[in-house]
C-alpha positions as CSV (number, residue, x, y, z in Angstrom):
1,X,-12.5,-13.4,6.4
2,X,-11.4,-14.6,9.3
3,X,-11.7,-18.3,8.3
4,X,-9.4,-17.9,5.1
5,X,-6.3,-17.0,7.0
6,X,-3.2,-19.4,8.1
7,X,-1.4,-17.0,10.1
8,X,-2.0,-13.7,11.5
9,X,-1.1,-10.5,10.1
10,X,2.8,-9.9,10.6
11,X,3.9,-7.4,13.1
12,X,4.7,-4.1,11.8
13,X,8.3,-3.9,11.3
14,X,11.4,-1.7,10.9
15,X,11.7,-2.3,7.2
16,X,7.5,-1.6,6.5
17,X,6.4,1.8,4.8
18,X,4.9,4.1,7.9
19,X,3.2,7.5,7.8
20,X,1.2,9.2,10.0
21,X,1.5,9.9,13.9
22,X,4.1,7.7,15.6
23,X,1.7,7.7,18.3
24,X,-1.5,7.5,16.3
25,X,-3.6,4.0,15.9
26,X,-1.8,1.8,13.5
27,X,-3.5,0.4,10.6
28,X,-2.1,-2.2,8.1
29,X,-3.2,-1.3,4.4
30,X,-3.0,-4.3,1.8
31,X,-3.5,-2.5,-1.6
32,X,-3.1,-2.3,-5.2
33,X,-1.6,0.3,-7.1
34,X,-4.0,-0.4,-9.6
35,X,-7.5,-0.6,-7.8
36,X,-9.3,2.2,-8.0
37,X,-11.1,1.4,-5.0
38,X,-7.5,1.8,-3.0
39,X,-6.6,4.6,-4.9
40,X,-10.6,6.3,-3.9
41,X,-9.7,4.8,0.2
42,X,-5.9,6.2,0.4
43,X,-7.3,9.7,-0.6
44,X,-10.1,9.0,2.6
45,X,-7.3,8.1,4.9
46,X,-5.1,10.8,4.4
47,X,-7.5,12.7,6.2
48,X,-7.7,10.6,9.3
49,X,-4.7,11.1,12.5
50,X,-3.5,7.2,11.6
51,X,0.2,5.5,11.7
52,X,-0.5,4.0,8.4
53,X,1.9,0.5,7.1
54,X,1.4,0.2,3.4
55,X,2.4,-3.2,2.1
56,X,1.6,-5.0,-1.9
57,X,-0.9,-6.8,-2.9
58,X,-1.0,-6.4,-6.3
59,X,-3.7,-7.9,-8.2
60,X,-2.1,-9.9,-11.4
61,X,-5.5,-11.7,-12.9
62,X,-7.3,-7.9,-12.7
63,X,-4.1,-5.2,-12.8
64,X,-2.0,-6.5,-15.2
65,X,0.8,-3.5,-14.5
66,X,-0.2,-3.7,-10.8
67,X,3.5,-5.7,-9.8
68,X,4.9,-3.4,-11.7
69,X,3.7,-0.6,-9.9
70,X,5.0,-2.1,-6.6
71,X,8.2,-2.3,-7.8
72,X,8.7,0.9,-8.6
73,X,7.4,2.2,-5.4
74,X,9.5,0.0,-3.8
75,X,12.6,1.2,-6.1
76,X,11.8,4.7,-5.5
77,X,11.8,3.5,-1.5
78,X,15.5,2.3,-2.3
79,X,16.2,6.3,-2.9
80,X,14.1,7.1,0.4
81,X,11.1,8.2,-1.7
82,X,8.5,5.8,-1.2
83,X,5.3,8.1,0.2
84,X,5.5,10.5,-2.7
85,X,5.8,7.8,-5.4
86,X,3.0,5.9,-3.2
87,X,1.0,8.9,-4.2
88,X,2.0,9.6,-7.4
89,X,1.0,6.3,-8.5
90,X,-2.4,6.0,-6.9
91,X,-2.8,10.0,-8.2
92,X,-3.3,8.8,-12.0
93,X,-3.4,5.1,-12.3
94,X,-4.5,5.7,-16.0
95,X,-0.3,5.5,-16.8
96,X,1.4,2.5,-15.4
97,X,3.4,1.7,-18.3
98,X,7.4,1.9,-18.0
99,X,7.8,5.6,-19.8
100,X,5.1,6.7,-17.3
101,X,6.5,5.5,-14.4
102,X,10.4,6.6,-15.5
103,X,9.1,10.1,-15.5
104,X,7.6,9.9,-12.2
105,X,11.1,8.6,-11.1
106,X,12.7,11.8,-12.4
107,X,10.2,13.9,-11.0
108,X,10.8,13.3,-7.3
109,X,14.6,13.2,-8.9
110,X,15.8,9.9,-8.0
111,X,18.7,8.4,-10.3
112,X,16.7,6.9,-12.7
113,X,18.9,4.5,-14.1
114,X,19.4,3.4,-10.3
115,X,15.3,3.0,-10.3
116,X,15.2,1.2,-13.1
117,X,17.9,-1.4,-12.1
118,X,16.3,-1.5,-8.7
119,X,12.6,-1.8,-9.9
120,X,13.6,-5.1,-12.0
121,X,16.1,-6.7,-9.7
122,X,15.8,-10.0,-6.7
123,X,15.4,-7.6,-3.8
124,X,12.5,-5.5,-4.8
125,X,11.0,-8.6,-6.7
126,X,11.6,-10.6,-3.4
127,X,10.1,-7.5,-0.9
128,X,6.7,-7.5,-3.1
129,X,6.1,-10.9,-2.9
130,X,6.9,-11.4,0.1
131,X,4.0,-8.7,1.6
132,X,2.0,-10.4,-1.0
133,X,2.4,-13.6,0.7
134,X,2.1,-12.1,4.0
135,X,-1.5,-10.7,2.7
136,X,-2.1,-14.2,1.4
137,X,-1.6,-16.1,5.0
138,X,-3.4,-13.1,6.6
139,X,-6.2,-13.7,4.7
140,X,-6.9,-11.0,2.2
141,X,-8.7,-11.7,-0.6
142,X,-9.2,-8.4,-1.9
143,X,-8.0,-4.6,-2.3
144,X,-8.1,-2.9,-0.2
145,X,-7.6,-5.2,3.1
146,X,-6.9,-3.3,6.1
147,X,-6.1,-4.4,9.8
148,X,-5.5,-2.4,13.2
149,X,-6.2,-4.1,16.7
150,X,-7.4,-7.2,15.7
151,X,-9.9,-6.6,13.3
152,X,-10.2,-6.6,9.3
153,X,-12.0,-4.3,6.8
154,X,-12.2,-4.8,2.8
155,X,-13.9,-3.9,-0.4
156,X,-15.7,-0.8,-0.1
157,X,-15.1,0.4,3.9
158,X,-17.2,2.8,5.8
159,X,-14.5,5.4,7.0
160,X,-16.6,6.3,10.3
161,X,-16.6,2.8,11.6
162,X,-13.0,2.3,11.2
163,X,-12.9,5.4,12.7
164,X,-14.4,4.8,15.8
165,X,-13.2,0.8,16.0
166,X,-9.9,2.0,16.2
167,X,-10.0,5.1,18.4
168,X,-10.2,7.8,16.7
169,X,-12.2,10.4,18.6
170,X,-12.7,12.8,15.2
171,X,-15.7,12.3,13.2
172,X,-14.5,11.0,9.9
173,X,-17.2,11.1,6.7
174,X,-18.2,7.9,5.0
């Protein structure tokens, strides 16, 4: 994959969605709200001791409500509550459509006529495109992408090998 990419993956930064150890290995997740296959690898990764960055790459020509997804995640960040509609979203990605995702917004209780201004304005339009471009220049081509020292994983990953390429001393399952 290396060959595809015009610039390296950008440093995490203070504005990029992190959980997980603040000392633990970090690992850059480019993923879909819509893929099932991210949806199947974020369940995986919970289980593993990793500072995890989450940034969009949502899929237009295969997940048509993928952007939309990312915007309200990234709405719901705008209320601090970007992890649990992160999860939320990847929990049943059978209901993406607005009503769906206005009662996950009043769920974790966020103002949801806030979210819904949020989800639809520049800003949030402007902050998933621009970790879409970033995926773009780094080089993914597909959900899930991930990076940590150096290295790239995609498509279907084998959790022990990650595991072991970035540290981890745990045995993690496939």
């Amino acid at each position: 994959m290396s060959e595809l990419r015009s610039a390296p993956v950008p440093p995490v930064g203070g504005d990029d969605h992190a959980r997980g150890p603040a000392g633990g290995p970090v690992l850059i997740e480019y993923a879909d709200f819509e893929c099932p296959y991210c949806a199947a690898l974020t369940a995986r990764l919970d289980q593993l001791e990793l500072r995890r960055v989450f940034r969009h790459f949502p899929v237009a020509s295969s997940h048509p409500r993928a952007w939309a997804a990312a915007c309200a995640a990234e709405a719901a960040a705008l209320q601090g509550r970007f992890w649990e509609m992160h999860d939320l979203l990847f929990a049943d990605q059978g209901r993406l459509e607005d009503p769906h995702l206005w009662d996950r917004a009043h769920s974790l209780g966020l103002d949801v006529n806030s979210f819904e201004a949020d989800r639809r304005s520049d800003a949030v339009q402007a902050r998933v495109k621009r970790d879409f471009q970033s995926g773009v220049r780094a080089g993914v081509v597909t959900t899930p992408t991930l990076f940590s020292g150096g290295r790239s994983w995609a498509g279907s990953i084998d959790l022990a090998e990650l595991g072991r390429s970035v540290g981890l001393d745990q045995s993690v399952g496939a």
